[in-house]
C-alpha positions as CSV (number, residue, x, y, z in Angstrom):
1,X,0.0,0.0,0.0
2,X,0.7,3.6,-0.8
3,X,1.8,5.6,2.3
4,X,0.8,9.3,2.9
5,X,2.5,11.6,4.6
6,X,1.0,12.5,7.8
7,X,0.9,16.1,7.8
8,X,-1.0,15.9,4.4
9,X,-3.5,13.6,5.7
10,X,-3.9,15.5,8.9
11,X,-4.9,18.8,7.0
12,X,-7.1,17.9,4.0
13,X,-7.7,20.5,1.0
14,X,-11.4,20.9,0.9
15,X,-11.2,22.0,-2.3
16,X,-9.1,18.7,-3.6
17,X,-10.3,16.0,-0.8
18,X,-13.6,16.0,-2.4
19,X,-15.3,16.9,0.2
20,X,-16.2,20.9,-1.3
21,X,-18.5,22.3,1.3
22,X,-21.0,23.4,-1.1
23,X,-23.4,24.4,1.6
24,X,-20.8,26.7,3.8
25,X,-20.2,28.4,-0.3
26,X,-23.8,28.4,-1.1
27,X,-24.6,30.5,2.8
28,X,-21.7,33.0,1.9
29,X,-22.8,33.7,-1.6
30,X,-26.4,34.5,0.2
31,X,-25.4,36.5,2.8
32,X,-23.1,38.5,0.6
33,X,-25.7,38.9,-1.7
34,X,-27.9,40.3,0.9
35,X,-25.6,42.8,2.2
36,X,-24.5,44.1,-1.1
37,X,-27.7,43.8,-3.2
38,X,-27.7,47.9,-2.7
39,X,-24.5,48.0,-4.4
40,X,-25.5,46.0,-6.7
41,X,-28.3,48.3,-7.1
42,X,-26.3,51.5,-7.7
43,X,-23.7,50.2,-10.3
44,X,-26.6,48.4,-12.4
45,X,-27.9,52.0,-12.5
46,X,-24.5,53.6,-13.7
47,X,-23.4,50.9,-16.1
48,X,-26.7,52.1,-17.5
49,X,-26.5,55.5,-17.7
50,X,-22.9,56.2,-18.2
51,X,-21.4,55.3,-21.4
52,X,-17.6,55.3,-19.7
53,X,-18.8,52.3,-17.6
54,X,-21.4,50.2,-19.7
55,X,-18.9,47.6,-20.1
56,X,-18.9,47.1,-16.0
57,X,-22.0,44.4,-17.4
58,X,-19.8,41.8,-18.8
59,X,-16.7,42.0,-15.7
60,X,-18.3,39.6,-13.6
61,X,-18.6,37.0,-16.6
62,X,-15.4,37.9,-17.9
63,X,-14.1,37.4,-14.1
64,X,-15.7,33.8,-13.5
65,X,-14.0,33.2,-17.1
66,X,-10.4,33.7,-15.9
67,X,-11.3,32.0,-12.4
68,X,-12.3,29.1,-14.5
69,X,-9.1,29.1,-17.2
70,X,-6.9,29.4,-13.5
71,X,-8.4,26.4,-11.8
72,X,-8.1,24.4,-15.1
73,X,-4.6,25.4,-15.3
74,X,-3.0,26.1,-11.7
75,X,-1.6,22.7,-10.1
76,X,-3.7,22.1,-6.9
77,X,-1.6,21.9,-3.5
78,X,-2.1,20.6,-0.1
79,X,-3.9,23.7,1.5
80,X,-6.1,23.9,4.5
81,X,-8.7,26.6,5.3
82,X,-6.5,29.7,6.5
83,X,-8.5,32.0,9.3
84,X,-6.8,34.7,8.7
85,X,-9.6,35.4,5.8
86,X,-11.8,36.4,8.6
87,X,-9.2,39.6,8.7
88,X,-9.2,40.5,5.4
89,X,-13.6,40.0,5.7
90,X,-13.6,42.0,8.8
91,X,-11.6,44.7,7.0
92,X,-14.3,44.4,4.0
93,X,-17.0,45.2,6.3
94,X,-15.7,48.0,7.7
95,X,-14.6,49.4,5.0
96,X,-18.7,48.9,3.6
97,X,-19.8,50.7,7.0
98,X,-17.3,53.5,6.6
99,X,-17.9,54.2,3.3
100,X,-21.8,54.4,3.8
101,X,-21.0,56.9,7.0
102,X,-18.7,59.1,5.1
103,X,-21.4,58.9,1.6
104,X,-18.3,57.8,-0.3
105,X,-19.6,55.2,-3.1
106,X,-16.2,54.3,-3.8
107,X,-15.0,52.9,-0.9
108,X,-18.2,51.0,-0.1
109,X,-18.4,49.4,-3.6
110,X,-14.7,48.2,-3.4
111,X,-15.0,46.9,-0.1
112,X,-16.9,43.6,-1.7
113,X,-13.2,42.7,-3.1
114,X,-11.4,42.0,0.4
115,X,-14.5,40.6,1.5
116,X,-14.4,37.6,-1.7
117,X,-10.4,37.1,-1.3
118,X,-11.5,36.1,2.5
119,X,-13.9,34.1,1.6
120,X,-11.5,32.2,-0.9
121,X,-8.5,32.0,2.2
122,X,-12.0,30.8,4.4
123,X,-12.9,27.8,2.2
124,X,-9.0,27.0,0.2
125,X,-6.6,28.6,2.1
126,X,-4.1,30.1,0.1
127,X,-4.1,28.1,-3.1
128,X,-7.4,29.3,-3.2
129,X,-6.7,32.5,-2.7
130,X,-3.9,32.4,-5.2
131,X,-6.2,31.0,-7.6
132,X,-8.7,33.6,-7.0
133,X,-7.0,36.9,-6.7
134,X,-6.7,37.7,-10.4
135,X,-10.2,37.6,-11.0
136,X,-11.5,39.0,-8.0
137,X,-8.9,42.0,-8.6
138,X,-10.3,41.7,-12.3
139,X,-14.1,42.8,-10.9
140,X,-12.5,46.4,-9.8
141,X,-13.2,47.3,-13.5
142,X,-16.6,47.6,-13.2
143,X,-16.3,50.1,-9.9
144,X,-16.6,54.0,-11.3
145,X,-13.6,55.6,-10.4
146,X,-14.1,58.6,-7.6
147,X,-15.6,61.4,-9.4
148,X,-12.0,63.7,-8.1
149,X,-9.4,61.0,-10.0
150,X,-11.5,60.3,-12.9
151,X,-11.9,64.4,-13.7
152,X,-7.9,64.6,-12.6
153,X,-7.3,62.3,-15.1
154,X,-9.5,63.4,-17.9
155,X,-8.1,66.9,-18.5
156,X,-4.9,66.4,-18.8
157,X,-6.1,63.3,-21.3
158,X,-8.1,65.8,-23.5
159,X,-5.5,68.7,-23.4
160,X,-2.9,65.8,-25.1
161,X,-5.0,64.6,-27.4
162,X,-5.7,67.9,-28.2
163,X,-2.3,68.6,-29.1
164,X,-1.3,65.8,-30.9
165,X,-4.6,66.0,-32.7
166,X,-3.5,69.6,-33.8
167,X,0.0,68.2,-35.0
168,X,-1.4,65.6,-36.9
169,X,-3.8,68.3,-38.7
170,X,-0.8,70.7,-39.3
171,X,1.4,68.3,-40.7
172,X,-1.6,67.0,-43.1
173,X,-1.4,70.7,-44.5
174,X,-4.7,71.4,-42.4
175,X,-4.8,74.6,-41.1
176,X,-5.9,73.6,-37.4
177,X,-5.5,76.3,-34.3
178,X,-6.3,74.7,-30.7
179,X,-7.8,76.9,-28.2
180,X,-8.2,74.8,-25.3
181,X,-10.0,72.0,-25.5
182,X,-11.6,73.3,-29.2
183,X,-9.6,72.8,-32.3
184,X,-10.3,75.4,-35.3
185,X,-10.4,73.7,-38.5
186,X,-10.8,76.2,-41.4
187,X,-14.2,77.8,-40.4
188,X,-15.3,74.7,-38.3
189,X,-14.9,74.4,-34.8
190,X,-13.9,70.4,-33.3
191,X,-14.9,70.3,-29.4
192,X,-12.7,68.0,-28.2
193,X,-13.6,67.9,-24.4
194,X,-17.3,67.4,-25.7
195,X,-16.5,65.0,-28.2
196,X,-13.7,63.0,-27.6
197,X,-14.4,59.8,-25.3
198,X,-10.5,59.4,-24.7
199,X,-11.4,58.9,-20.8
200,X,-14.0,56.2,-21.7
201,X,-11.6,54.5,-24.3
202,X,-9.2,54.7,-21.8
203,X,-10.8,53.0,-19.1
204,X,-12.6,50.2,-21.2
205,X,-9.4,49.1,-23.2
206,X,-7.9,48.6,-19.7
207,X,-10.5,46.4,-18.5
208,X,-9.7,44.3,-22.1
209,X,-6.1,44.7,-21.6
210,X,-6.2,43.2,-18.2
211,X,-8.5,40.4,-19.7
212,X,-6.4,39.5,-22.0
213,X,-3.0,39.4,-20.5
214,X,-4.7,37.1,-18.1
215,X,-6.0,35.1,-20.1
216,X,-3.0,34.8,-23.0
217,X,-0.4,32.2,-22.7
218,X,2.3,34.5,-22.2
219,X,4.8,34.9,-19.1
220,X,4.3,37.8,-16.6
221,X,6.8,40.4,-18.5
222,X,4.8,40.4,-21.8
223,X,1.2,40.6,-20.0
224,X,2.4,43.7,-18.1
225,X,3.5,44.8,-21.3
226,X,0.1,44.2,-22.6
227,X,-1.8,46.1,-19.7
228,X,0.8,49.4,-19.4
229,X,0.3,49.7,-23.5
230,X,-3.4,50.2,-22.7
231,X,-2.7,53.9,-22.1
232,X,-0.7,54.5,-25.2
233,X,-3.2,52.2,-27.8
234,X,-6.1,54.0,-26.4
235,X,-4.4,57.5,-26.7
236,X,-3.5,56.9,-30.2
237,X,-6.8,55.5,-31.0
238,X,-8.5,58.8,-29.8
239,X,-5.9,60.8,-31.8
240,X,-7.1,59.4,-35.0
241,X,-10.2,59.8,-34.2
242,X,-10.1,63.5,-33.5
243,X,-7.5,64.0,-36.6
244,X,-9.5,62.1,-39.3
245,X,-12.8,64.1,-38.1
246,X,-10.6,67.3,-38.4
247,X,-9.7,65.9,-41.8
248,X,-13.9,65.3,-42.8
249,X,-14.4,69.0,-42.1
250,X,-12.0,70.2,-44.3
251,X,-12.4,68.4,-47.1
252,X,-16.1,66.8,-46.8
253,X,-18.1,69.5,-44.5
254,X,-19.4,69.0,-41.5
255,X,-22.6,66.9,-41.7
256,X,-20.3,63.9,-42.7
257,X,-17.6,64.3,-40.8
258,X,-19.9,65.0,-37.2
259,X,-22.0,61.3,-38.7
260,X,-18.5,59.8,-38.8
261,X,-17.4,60.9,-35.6
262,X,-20.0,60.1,-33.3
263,X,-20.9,56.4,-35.0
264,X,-18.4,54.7,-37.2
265,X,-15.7,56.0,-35.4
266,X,-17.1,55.1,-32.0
267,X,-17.5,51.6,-33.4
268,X,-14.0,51.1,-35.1
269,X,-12.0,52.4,-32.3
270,X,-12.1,49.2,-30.5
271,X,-11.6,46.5,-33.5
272,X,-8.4,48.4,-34.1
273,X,-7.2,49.4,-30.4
274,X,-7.8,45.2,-30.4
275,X,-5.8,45.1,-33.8
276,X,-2.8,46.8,-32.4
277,X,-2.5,44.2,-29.2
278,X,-2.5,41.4,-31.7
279,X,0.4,42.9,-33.4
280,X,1.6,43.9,-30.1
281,X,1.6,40.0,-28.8
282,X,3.0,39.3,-32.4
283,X,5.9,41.4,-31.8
284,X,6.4,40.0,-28.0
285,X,6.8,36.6,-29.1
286,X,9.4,37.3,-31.4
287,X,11.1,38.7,-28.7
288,X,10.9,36.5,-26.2
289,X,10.8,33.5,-28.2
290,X,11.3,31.1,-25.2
291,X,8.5,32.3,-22.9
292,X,5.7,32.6,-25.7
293,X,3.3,30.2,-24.9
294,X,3.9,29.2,-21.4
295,X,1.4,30.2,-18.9
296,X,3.1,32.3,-16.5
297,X,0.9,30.7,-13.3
298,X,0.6,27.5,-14.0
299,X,3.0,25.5,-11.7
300,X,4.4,22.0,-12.1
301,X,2.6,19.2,-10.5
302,X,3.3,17.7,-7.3
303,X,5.3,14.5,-7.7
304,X,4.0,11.8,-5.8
305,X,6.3,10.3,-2.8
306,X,6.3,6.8,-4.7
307,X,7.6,6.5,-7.6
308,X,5.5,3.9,-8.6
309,X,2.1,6.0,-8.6
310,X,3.4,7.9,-11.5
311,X,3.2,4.7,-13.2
312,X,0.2,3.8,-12.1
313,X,1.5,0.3,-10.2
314,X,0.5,-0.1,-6.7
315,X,3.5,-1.1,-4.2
């Protein structure tokens, strides 16, 4: 007979011993439910009304997805329940409770992601929790940034497209004069800060970026690659947006190029920003030949303390 070792049969997985408790999971996912159904509540109603978060609908599928692609790939490990998840829960809840005192949406919408990665040391210990982090970090995408960040960020985003939108006009032969956030082509006027959804593009193609650098079989150094060129891919995307519109007014008047602008433009923006991290991937393979392809946290599987069980003989 096959002999364990005792301190893995003293402190089963509950995940791996096949023994899941499904009815401990099925009372948390209740209970959280209950306590954050007002949440809930409040970022269903902003998805739907704001156009910069209307993708936060498809996070928590596209979250499960990369939770499910981890535990398919990730090498399962002797772990038992860790306690210490009752910290990171505690410190969930009282970030919820602050945030409702203080009226700061923010904090009492992001306090559901401490409470999930306790939950996952609670029921795996920290396999699960290594298992689970990506995806339940993965869900912040679908939180609206504070209203003080997301303007902080915004201007200075419009003022550079702005700029480089001018400098693409002027080398064209366009005679384009920005004044602010407006750009004067010929006798039209361009509103950028009106117009331009560099913010939105921005914060949707980081929510795909993240996606797919968790998703690709890549190691860590060409996924961070993938996320940081979010900001550059979606500011060059903008760009040409702005600069081809400028283009439409000069040379095919305004009622064309506005159509352009604010519906095949909107629509092709992310095809190509998803164009450019294909070539982008293409290009990171070639240079790191000998990583391309490996899934940077997967880990090797545990070799059994008899050799003979790798056979499948019985000693």
């Amino acid at each position: 007979m096959i002999k364990t070792r005792e301190s893995d049969s003293c402190q089963p997985d509950l995940l791996s011993s096949g023994q899941t408790p499904f009815g401990l999971i099925g009372i948390l996912a209740v209970v959280f439910a209950w306590a954050w159904w007002p949440v809930f509540q409040v970022l269903g109603v902003r998805w739907s009304q704001d156009p910069q978060y209307s993708h936060g609908y498809f996070v928590p599928f596209i979250a499960a997805y990369i939770l499910w692609i981890r535990l398919s790939k990730v090498s399962r490990t002797s772990s038992h329940p860790a306690w210490t998840g009752l910290l990171l829960v505690a410190s969930g809840a009282v970030a919820y409770l602050l945030g409702a005192h203080l009226y700061f949406e923010w904090l009492e919408h992001i306090s559901m992601l401490p409470i999930l990665m306790g939950i996952s040391l609670l029921l795996g210990g920290r396999w699960l929790f290594r298992v689970c982090l990506p995806a339940v970090a993965y869900l912040a995408f679908m939180i609206p940034m504070p209203y003080s960040l997301e303007t902080a960020m915004a201007m200075p985003l419009q003022s550079l497209a702005g700029r480089c939108s001018e400098f693409l006009l002027q080398i064209l032969g366009i005679a384009a004069i920005r004044n602010g956030n407006l750009i004067r082509v010929e006798e039209h006027v361009l509103g950028v800060a009106e117009a331009c959804s560099g913010m939105r593009m921005l914060v949707v193609f980081f929510a795909v970026s993240a996606a797919i650098a968790l998703v690709v079989e890549r190691n860590w150094i060409e996924k961070l690659f993938v996320i940081l060129s979010a900001v550059p891919i979606a500011l060059f995307c903008n760009v040409v947006r702005i600069t081809v519109t400028g283009v439409l007014y000069s040379v095919a008047g305004r009622e064309l190029a506005e159509k352009v602008f604010h519906d095949v433009a909107g629509w092709l923006m992310m095809p190509a920003a998803l164009g450019l991290v294909c070539a982008e991937l293409k290009y990171l393979s070639l240079v790191f030949p000998a990583h391309s392809g490996q899934y940077a946290f997967s880990r090797p599987a545990i070799v059994p303390a008899n050799p003979a069980t790798s056979s499948g003989g019985v000693a």
